[in-house]
C-alpha positions as CSV (number, residue, x, y, z in Angstrom):
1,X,3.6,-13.7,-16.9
2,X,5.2,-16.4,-14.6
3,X,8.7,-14.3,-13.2
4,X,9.2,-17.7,-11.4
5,X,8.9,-20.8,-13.2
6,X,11.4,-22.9,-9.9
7,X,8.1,-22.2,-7.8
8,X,5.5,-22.7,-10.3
9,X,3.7,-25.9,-9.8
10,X,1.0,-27.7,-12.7
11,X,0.8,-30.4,-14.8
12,X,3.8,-30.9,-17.2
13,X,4.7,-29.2,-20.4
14,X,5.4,-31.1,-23.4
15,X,8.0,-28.8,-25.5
16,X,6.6,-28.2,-28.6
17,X,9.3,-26.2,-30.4
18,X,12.8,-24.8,-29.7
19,X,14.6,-22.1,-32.0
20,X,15.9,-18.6,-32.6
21,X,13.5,-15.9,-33.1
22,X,14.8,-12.7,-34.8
23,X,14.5,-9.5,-33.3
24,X,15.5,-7.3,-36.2
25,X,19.0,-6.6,-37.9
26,X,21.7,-9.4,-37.0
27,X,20.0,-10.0,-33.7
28,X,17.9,-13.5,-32.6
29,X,16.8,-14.7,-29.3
30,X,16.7,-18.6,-28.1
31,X,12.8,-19.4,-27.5
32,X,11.4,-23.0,-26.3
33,X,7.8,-23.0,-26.9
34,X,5.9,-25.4,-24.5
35,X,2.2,-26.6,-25.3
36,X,-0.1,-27.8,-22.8
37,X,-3.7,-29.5,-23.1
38,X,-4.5,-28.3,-19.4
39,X,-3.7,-24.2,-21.0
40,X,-7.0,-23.3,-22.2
41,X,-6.3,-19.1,-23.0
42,X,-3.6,-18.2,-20.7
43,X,-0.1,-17.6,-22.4
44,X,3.1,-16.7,-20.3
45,X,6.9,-16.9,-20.7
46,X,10.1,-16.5,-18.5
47,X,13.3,-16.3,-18.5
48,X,16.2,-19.1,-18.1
49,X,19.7,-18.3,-18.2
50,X,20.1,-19.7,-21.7
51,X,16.5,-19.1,-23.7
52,X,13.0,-17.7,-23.4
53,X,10.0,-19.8,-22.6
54,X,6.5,-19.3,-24.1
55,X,3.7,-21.3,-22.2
56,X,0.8,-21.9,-24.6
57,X,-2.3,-24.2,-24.7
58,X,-2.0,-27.0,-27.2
59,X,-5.2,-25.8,-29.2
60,X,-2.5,-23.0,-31.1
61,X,-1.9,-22.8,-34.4
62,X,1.7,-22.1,-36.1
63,X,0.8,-18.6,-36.9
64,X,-1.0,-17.7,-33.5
65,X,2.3,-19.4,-32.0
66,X,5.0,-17.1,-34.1
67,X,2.2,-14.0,-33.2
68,X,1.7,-14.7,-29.5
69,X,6.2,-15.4,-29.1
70,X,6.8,-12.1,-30.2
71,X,4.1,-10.2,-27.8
72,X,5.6,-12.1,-25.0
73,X,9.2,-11.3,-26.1
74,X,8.3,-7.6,-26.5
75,X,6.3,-7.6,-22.9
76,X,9.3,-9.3,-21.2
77,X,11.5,-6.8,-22.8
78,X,9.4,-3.6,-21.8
79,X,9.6,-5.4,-18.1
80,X,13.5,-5.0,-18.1
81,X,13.7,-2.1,-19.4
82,X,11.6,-0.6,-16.9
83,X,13.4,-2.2,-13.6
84,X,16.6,-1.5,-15.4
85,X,18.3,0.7,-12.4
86,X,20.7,3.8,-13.4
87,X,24.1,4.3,-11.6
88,X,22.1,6.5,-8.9
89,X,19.8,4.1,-8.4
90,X,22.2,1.3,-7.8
91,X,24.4,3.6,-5.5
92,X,21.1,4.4,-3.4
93,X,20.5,0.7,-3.4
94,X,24.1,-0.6,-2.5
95,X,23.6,1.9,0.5
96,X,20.6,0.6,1.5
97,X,21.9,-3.0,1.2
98,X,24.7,-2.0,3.5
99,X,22.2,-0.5,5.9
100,X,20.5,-3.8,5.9
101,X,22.5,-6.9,6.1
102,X,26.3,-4.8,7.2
103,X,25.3,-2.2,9.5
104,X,25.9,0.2,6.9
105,X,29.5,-0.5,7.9
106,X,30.2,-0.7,4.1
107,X,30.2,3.1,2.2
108,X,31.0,2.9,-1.1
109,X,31.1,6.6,-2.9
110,X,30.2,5.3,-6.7
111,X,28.5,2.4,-8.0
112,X,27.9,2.4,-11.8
113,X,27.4,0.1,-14.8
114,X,30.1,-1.0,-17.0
115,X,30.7,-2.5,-20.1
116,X,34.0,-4.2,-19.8
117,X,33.6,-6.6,-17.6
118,X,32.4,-9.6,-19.4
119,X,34.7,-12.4,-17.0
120,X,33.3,-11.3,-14.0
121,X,30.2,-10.3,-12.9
122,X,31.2,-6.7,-10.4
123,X,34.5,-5.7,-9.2
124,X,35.6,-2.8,-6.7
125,X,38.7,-0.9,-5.4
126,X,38.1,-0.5,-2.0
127,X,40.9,2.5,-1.3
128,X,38.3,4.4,-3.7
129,X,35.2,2.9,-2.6
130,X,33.9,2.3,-6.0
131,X,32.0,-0.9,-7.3
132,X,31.2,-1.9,-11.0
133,X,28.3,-4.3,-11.8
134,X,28.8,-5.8,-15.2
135,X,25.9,-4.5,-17.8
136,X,25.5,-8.2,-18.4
137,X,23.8,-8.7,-14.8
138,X,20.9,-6.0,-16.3
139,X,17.7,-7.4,-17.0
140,X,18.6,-10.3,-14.3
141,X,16.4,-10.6,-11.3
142,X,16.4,-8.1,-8.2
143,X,17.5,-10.1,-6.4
144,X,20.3,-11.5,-8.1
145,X,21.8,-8.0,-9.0
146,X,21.2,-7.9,-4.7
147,X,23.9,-10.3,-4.4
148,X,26.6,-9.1,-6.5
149,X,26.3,-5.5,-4.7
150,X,26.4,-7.4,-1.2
151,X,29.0,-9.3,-2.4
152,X,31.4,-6.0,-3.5
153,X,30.0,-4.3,-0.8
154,X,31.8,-7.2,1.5
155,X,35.0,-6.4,0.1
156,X,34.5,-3.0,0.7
157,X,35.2,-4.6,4.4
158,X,37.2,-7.7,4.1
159,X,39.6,-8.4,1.1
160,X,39.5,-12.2,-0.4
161,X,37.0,-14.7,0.0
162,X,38.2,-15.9,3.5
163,X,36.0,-17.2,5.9
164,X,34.7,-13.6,7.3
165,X,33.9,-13.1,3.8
166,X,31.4,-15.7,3.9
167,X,30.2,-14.9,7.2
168,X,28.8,-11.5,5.8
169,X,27.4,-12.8,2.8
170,X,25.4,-15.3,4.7
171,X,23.6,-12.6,6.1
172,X,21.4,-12.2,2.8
173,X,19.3,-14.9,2.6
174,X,19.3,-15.7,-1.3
175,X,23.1,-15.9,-1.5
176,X,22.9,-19.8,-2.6
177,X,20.0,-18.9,-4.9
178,X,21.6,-16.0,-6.5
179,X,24.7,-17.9,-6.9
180,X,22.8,-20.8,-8.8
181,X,21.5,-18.6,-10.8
182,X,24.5,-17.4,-11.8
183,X,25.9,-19.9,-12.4
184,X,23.4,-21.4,-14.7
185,X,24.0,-18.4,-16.9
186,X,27.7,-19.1,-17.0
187,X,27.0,-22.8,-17.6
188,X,24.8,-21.9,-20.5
189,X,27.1,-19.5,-22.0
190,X,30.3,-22.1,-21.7
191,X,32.5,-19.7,-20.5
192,X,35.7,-20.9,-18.8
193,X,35.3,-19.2,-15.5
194,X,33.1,-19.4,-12.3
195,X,30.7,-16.7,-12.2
196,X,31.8,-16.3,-8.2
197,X,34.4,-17.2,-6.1
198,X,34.1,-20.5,-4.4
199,X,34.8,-21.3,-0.6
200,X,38.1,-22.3,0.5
């Protein structure tokens, strides 16, 4: 399955269907199905911050289309739910984070998933150094969920988004990436808030 469709290259995909998928009880899923003559066998899908896209060769039928959607939604799913990290996990990787990019300058004591932050993407109180990562960011890519931990941990060290802020968060190298992302997911959802603080 393509984890990357901004670095994928090929021929271009003619979107054959777009629509909600149910997934049992009240719950549905966005999916764009795109069918290309150059896909002989191969079928793949992706993420975007808004929907699901299923790559399959033009040759499908309807039924082996609705079969072949829900095997990729179910592999995708099984994916996240695997790299899903627990509270220990993300406290082990906050520290290693710190080690990395802030000379493990930052300690924080608790890092932990929460389910009440739904404006913001992490917060932290640095007098307890504790940091909560909203359990909207699971499922996300590594190296988005990276960010948001860099970017608490920062705080952990310097309060507001000043200039030495930035300076520390320019150390990780997919700061603008993870941003974008981020903010395609906000854009998406039409929320009335910016998924991180902008520069001054």
């Amino acid at each position: 399955m393509s984890a990357d469709p901004l670095n994928s290259a090929g021929p271009p995909q003619r979107a054959s269907s777009v629509g909600q998928v149910a997934l049992g009880g009240d719950r549905s899923e966005p999916v764009e199905v795109r069918r290309s003559s150059r896909r002989r066998r191969t079928v793949s899908a992706y993420r975007e911050p808004d929907r699901t896209v299923v790559l399959i060769p033009a040759r499908m039928t309807v039924e082996e289309e609705r079969r072949w959607v829900r095997v990729m939604l179910e592999k995708l799913a099984a994916q996240e739910e695997r790299r899903t990290l627990d509270d220990e996990d993300l406290l082990r990787r906050a520290r290693e984070l710190s080690a990395r990019y802030f000379e493990g300058r930052a300690r924080p004591d608790s890092v932990r998933w929460v389910t009440n932050q739904n404006a913001r993407w992490g917060s932290c109180t640095p007098a307890l150094g504790t940091i909560r990562l909203s359990h909207r960011l699971q499922g996300m890519p590594e190296y988005v969920i990276d960010y948001v931990l860099l970017h608490e941990l920062a705080h952990l060290l310097v309060p507001g988004h000043g200039p030495g802020f930035w300076e520390l968060l320019e150390r990780y190298p997919r700061t603008e990436r993870a941003r974008g992302f981020l903010e395609g997911v906000v854009a998406a959802e039409r929320l009335p808030h910016s998924p991180c603080p902008t520069r001054d």
